[in-house]
C-alpha positions in Angstrom: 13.7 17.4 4.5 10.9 15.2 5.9 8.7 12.3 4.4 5.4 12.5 6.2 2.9 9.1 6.4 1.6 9.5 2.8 5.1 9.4 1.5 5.2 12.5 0.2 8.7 14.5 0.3 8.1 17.9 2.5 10.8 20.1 2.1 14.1 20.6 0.1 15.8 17.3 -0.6 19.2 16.4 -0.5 21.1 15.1 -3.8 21.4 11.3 -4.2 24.3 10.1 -5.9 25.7 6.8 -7.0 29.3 5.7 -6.4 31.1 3.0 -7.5 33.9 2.0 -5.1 36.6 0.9 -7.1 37.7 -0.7 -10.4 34.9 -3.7 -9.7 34.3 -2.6 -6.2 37.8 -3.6 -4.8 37.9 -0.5 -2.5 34.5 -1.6 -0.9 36.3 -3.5 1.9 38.4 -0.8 3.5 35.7 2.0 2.5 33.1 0.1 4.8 36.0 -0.4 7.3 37.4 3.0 7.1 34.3 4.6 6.9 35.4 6.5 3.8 34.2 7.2 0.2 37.0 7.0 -2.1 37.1 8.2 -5.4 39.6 7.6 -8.4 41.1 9.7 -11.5 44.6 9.9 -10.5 45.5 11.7 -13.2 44.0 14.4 -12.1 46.3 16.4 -8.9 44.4 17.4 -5.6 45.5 20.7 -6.1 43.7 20.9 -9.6 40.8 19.2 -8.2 40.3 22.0 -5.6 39.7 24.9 -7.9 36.3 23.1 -9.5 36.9 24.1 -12.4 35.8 21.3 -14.7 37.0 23.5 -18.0 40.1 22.9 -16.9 40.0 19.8 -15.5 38.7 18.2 -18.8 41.5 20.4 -20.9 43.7 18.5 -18.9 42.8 15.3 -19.1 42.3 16.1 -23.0 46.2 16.8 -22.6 46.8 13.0 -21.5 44.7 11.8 -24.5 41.4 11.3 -23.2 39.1 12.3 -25.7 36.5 14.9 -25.6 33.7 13.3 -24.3 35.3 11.4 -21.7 36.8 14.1 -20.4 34.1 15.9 -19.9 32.1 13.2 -17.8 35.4 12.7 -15.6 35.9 16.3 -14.6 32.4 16.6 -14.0 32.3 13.5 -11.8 35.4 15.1 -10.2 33.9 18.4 -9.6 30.8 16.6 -8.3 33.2 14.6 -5.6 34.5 18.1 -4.1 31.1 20.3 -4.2 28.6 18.0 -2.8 27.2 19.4 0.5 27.0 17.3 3.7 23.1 16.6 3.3 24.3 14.6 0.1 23.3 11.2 0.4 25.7 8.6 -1.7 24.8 5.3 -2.4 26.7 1.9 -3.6 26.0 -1.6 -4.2 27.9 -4.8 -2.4 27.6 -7.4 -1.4 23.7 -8.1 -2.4 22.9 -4.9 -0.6 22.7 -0.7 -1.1 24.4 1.0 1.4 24.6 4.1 1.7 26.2 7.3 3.9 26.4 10.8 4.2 30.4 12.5 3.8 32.1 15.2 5.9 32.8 18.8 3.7 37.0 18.0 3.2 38.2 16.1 0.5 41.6 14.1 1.6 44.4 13.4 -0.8 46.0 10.3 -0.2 48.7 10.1 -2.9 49.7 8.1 -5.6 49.4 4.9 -4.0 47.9 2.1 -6.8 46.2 -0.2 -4.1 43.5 2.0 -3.3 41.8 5.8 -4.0 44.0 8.9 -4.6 41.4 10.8 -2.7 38.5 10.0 0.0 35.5 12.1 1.9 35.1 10.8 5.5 31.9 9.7 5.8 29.9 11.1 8.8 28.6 8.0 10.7 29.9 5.3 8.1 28.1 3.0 5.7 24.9 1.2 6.5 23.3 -1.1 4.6 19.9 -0.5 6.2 17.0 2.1 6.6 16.6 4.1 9.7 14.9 1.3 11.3 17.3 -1.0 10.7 15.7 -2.7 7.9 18.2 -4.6 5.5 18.7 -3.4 1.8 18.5 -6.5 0.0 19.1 -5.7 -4.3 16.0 -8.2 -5.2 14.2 -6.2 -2.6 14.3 -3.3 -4.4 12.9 -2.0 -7.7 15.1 -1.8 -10.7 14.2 2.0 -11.1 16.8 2.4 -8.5 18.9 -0.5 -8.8 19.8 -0.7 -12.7 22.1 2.4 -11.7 24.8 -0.2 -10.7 25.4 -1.5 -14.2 26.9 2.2 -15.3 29.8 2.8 -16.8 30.5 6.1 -14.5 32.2 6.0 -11.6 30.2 8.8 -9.7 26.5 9.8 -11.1 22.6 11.1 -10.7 20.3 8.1 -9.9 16.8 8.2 -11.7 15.2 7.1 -9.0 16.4 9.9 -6.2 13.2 10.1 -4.6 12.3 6.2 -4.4 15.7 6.3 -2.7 15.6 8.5 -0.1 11.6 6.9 0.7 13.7 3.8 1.3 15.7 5.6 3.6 13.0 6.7 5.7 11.7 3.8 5.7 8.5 5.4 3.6 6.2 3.4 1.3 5.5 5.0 -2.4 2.4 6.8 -2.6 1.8 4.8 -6.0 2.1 1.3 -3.6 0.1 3.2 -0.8 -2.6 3.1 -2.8 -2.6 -0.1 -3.8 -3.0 -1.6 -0.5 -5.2 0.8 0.4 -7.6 -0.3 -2.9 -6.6 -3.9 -2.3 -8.1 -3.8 1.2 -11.2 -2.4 0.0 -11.7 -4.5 -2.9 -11.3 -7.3 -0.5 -14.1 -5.8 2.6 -16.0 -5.4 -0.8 -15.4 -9.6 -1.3 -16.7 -10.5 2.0 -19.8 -8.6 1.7 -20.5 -10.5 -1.9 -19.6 -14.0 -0.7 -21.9 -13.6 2.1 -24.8 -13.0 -0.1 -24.1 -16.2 -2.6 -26.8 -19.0 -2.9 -25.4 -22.1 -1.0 -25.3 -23.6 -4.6 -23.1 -21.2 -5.7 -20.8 -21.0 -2.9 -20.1 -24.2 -3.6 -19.0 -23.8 -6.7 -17.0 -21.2 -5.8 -15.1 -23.3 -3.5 -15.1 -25.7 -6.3 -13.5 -23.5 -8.7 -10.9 -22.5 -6.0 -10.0 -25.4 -5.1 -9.2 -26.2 -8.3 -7.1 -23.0 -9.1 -5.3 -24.2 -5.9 -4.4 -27.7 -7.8 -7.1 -29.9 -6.1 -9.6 -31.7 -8.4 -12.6 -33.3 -7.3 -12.5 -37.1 -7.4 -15.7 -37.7 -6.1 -20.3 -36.4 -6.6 -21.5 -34.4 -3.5 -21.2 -37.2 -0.3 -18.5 -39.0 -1.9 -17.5 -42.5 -0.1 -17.9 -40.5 3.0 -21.4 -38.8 3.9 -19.7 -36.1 6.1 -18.0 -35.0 3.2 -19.6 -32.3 0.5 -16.5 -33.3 -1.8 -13.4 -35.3 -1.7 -10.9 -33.5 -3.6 -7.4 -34.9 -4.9 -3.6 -32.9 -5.5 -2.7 -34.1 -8.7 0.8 -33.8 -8.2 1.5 -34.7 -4.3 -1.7 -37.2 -4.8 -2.7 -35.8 -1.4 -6.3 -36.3 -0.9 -8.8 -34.4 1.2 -12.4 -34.1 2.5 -14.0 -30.9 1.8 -16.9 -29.5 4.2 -18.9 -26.2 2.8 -20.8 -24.4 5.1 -22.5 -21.4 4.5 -22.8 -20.3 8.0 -20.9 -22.5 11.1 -19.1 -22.3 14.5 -16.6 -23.3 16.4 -18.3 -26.5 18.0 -19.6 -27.7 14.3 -16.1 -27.5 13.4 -14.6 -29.6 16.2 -17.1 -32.4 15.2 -15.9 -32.3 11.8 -12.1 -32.3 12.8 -13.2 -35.6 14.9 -15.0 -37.2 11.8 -11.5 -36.5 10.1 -9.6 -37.9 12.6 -11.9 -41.4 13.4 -12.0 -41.8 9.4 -8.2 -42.0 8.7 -8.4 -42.0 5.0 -8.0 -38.4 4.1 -4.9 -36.2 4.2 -6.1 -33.1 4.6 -9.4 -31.7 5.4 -10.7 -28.3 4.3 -13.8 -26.7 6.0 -15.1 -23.6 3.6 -17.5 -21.2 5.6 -18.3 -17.7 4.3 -20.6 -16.3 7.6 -18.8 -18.5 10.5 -20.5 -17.6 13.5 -17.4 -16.2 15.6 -14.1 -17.1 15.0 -12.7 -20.5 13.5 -9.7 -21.8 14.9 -7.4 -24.9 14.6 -3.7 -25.8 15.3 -3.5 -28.7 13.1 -1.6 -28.4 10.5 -3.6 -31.2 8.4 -7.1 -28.7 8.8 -7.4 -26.1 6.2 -9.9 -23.3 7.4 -11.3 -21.2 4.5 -12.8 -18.6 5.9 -13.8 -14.8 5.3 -10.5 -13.5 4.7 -9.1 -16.4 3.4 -11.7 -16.8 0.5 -11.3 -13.4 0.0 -7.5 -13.7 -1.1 -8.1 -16.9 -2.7 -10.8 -15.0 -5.0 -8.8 -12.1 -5.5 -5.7 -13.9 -6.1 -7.1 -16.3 -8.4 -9.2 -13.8 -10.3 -12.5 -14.9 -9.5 -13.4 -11.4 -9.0 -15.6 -10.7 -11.8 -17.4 -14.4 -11.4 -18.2 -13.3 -7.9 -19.9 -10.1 -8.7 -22.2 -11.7 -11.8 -23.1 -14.4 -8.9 -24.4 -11.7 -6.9 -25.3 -8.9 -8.7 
């Protein structure tokens, strides 16, 4: 099997199973240690196990009372345990994480012992808990298409989500979030081109309106107390307050004078300098100097759903 770029699965794929590891997961210790898979019914003898035959199986579990339909679940859980292939991949959840391994062919019995598994599959290079890059598993990482599978009542069972699995695996994005980024970069290339082509007037009150999305409020008429300042904007909860310079077109040496005027003034917080055509490259490394330029407004009116208002402004 191979997942090319797109994310698309090339090839026949390889079973994905879920398996709990224990009665609450109390196996997962030696399992990860051991490198092993266990597995559980008891009841059931290796030697029975070994003939797959999960008529008989569940006829025999019948015989110790289980009912019907449990029995039928369990000796299909137990025929799944002994059939699966080597290219199987198994999965658990521990510890916050998925791991996940592939087994060796043999099943091993290892008796009647009550602290851990009656029987275990050797896993070929033990449990990991990361893709092939060696980038973590984290639960609230992934989706709950995959994850939900935890909360079953089986011990050993198909996943939904096989394919979203074994993407994670390979370290392979969905095509479905693929093309999201891939419309969420143009949409915002698409954003730059509009804001360049706003009136001065109403870039201003774009940068208005996003600076108020962004919890600023403007205390203070165009000039304010200051005259280098186009507004002087206030947090309402912090009660930070800044200076706000909008440019439509700047540099690098405009900038510098402003972060001076800042500086010699002392009564501002912050300061935020908003300029949709910069001429270069804007820079800073103080931490106090916001710079809002092409592909920050572009976020900030993407993310604050300004969108639309943008393209009515220019259209």
């Amino acid at each position: 099997m191979e997942i090319n770029e797109d994310g698309e699965i090339v090839g026949s794929r390889p079973p994905v199973r879920y398996i709990k590891l224990g009665p609450n997961n109390a196996w997962t210790e030696r399992a990860f240690r051991e490198s092993e898979i266990p597995f559980g019914f008891r009841e059931v003898p290796h030697e029975l196990a070994l003939t797959k035959d999960e008529a008989r199986i569940a006829a025999h579990l019948m015989g110790q009372g289980k009912a019907q339909g449990a029995a039928t679940s369990a000796a299909r859980q137990i025929c799944t345990f002994y059939t699966l292939g080597e290219d199987a991949i198994w999965i658990t959840f521990a510890d916050g994480m998925m791991w996940w391994a592939q087994a060796e062919p043999e099943v091993l019995w290892l008796g009647d012992s009550q602290d851990y598994a009656p029987r275990i599959r050797k896993t070929k290079s033990g449990w990991t808990n990361s893709n092939r890059f060696d980038v973590p598993f984290y639960m609230n990482g992934l989706s709950s298409r995959l994850t939900r599978v935890a909360s079953t009542q089986q011990t050993l069972c198909r996943i939904e989500a096989e394919d979203y699995a074994l993407r994670k695996i390979w370290n392979r994005e969905e095509p479905a979030v693929r093309q999201a980024r891939q419309a969420k970069a143009g949409m915002l290339e698409a954003i730059v081109g509009l804001v360049g082509n706003l009136h001065w007037a109403d870039f201003e009150t774009l940068v208005d309106l996003l600076l108020s999305r962004s919890g600023w409020h403007r205390v203070s008429s165009l000039g304010g107390t200051m005259k280098d300042a186009d507004m002087v904007v206030e947090q309402t909860v912090t009660k930070e307050t800044a200076f706000v310079q909008v440019k439509s077109a700047s540099n690098q040496s405009e900038l510098d004078r402003y972060i001076d005027v800042f500086d010699r003034n002392g009564e501002y917080s912050r300061m935020i300098f908003a300029c949709h055509s910069p001429s270069g490259k804007l820079t800073t490394e103080r931490g106090n100097v916001m710079i809002w330029a092409k592909a920050e407004l572009a976020e900030m009116i993407l993310r604050d759903g300004l969108f639309d208002w943008l393209v009515e402004r220019t259209a």
